[in-house]
N, C-alpha and C positions, 0 to 999 in steps of 0.2 A: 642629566644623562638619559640616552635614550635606548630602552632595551627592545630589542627584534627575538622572541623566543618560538620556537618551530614554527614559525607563520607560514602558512599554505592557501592559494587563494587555487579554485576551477571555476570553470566552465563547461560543466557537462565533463566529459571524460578526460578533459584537454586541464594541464595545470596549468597557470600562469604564475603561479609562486608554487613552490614545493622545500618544504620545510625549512626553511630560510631561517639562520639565526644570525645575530649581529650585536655589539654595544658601541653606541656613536656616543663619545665622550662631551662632554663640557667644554662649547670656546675652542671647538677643530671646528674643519674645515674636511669636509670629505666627498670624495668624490663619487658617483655610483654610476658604473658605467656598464657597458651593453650594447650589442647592434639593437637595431629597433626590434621591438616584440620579447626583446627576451625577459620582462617584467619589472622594468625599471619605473616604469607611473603607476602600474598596479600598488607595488609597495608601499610608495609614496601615500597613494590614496588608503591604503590600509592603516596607515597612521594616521594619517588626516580622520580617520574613522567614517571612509565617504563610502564604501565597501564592506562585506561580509567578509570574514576572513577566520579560517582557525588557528590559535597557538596563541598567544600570549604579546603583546604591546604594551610599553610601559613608557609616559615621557614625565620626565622628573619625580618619578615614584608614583605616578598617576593610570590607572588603567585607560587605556587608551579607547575601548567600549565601553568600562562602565562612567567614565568618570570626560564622557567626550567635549560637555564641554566649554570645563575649566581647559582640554589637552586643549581645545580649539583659539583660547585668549593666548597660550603661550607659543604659538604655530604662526611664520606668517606662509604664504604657499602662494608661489605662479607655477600655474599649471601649464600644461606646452597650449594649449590654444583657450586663451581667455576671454568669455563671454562678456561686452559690457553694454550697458545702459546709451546707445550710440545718440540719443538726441540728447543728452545732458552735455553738460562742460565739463573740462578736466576738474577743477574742483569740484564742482557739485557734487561728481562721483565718489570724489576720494574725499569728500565731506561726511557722505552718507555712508560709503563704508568706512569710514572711523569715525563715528559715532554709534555704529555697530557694535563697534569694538571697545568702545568705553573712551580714545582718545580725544582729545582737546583740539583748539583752534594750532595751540603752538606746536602741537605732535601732528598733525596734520602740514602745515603749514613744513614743516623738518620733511616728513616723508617725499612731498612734492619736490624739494630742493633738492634731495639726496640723488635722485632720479632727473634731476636737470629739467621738468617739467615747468618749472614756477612762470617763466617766461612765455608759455603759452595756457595759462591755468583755467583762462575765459574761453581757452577754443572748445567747441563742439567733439567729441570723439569720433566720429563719422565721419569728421575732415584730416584728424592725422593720420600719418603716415607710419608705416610699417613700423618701424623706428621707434617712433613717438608711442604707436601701440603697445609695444616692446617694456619700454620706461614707465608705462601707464601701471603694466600690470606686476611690474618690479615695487610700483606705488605701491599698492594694492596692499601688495605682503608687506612692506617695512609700515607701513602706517599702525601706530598703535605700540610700536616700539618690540614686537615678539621675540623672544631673547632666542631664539629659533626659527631659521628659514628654511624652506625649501624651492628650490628652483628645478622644473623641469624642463629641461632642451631649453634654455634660455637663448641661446643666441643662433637658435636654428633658423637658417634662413635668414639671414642678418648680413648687411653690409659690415664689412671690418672695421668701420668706425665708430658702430655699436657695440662690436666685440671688445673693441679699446677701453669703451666706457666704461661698461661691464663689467671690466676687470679691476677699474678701478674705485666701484662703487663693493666689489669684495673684497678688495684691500681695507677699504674703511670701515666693512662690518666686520672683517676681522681685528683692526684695532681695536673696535667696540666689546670684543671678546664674546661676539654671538656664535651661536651652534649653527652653522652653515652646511645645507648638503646641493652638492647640483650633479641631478642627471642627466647625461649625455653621451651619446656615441660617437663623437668628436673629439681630437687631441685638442688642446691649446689650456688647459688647467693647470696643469701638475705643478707648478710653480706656485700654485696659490693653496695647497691643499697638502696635511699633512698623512691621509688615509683614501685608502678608495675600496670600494666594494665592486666587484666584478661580476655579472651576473650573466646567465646565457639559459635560454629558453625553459627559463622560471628556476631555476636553480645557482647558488652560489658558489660560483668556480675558484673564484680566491679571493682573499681580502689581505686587508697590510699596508704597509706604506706605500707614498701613490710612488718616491722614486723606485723604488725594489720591483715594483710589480707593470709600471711601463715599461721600463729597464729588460724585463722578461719577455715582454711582448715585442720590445724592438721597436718602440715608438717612434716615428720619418714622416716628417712631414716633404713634400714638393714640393723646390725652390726651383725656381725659372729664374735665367738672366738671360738679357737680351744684349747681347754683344754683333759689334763689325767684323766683317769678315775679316779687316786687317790687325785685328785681336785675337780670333779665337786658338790661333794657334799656342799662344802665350796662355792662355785663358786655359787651356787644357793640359798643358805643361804644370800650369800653377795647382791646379786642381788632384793630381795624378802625384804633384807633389807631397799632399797633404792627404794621402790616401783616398779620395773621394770618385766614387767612380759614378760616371756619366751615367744617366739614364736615358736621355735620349737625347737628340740633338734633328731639329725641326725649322731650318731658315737659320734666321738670327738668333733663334732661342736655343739655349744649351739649359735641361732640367736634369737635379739630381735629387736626392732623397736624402734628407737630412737630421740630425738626431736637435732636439731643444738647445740643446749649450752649440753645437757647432754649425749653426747657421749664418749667425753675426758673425763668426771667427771666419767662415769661409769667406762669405763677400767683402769681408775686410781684406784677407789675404790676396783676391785678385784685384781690386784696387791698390793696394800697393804695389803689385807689381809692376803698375804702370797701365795697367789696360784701362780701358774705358767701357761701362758698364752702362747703358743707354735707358735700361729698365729692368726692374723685378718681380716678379708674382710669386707668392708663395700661397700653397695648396695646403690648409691642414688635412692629417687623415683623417679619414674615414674608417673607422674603428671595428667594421663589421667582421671580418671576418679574424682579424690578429688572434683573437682571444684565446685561439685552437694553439696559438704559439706557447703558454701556460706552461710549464713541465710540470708533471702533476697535476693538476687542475682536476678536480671531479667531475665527473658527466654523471 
């Protein structure tokens, strides 16, 4: 269990956390979310014990200053921009940092796997790619086996076929029954996570389950389809039928705004009607400013 007790982090007169309390249970999954700035890596780094902070941290009954670190073998942590060793190899790296960490060739050897790296483990880090950097520093943290992760902005700036991965490398630490938290001021989580903490310019505006508290916010993501002209009429008919109303309409592209569950259900439903759908994009939100939508929410 991990306890958050009045934790307060400044900067001169400016807070970036203000009395923040929290417990993140055993084997969840939680999400901590935020526009940017509003003290979602500060915290993180508060537990990490990488920071000054007042009030009280606790990770599995361990003080989180005095006792930093024993908290530091039980923590694995990617930070949003991770510093590495760029003339080494992917192993070498993740040799060295788990042997840091006390793990083995075969705990080494699992971490690289888990992150889809092993197939490139002799390259150089200076030669991958954004991607690749991505999964490097995913290594990083699972190496050593820490029954506790944290991820910050993991798939900021990331092609969608990293975010794919990503999700399915949290499915797997969740069957592992690890303590998982990922910060981000991005939709596309909530299906993986069974709490989320909501934070806004260093104060904790609501916490609870993550469905209850997107649900609040009215979380919509932007779907774009790209339909013929000799479709859209049926295209808009279908759509108008199923309650969804247009957001814009730009050439060939017709975008609306979509909730998690009825996104598949709509592009199903104007394919079936017979139209023809030529292509899709879909925009996650952008989380910055929803959070004001909150009813009750503390400021």
């Amino acid at each position: 269990m991990l306890e958050i007790a009045d934790v307060s982090k400044r900067y001169g007169r400016r807070y970036a956390l203000e009395h923040v309390s929290y417990t993140i249970p055993d084997a969840t999954t939680t999400l901590l979310l935020g526009p940017n700035g509003a003290g979602k890596s500060t915290l993180i780094k508060s537990i990490m014990g990488l920071i000054h902070f007042t009030g009280k941290i606790t990770v599995e009954g361990l003080d989180a200053k005095k006792d930093i670190k024993t908290v530091h073998t039980l923590i694995g942590y990617m930070p949003q921009q991770s510093a590495f060793q760029e003339n080494l190899t992917v192993y070498q790296h993740c040799n060295f940092t788990g042997r840091l960490k006390g793990a083995d060739d075969a705990a080494i050897r699992v971490a690289i796997e888990t992150s889809g790296l092993w197939d490139v483990r002799n390259k150089k880090i200076h030669a991958l790619s954004s991607g690749m950097r991505q999964r490097l520093g995913i290594t990083l943290a699972l190496t050593g086996d820490p029954p506790i992760v944290f991820f910050d902005e993991p798939t900021n700036n990331i092609d969608i076929k990293f975010q794919i991965e990503f999700q399915s490398i949290v499915k797997r630490l969740r069957k592992a029954k690890k303590t998982i938290v990922i910060a981000t001021h991005i939709s596309g989580f909530d299906e993986f996570a069974e709490n989320a903490i909501i934070l806004d310019a260093g104060k904790l505006v609501a916490a609870g389950s993550t469905k209850e508290l997107l649900e609040r916010i009215g979380e919509e993501d932007t779907v774009f389809l790209r339909v013929r002209d000799e479709f859209r009429e049926k295209v808009m008919a279908t759509l108008n039928g199923l309650g969804v109303t247009v957001k814009d309409q730009d050439g060939e592209w017709i975008s609306m705004q979509l909730t998690h569950d009825k996104k598949a259900v709509t592009i199903q439903s104007v394919v079936n009607s017979g139209c023809v759908v030529d292509d899709v994009a879909i925009e996650s939100t952008e989380l910055e400013s929803d959070y004001i939508k909150l009813g009750g929410a503390k400021k």
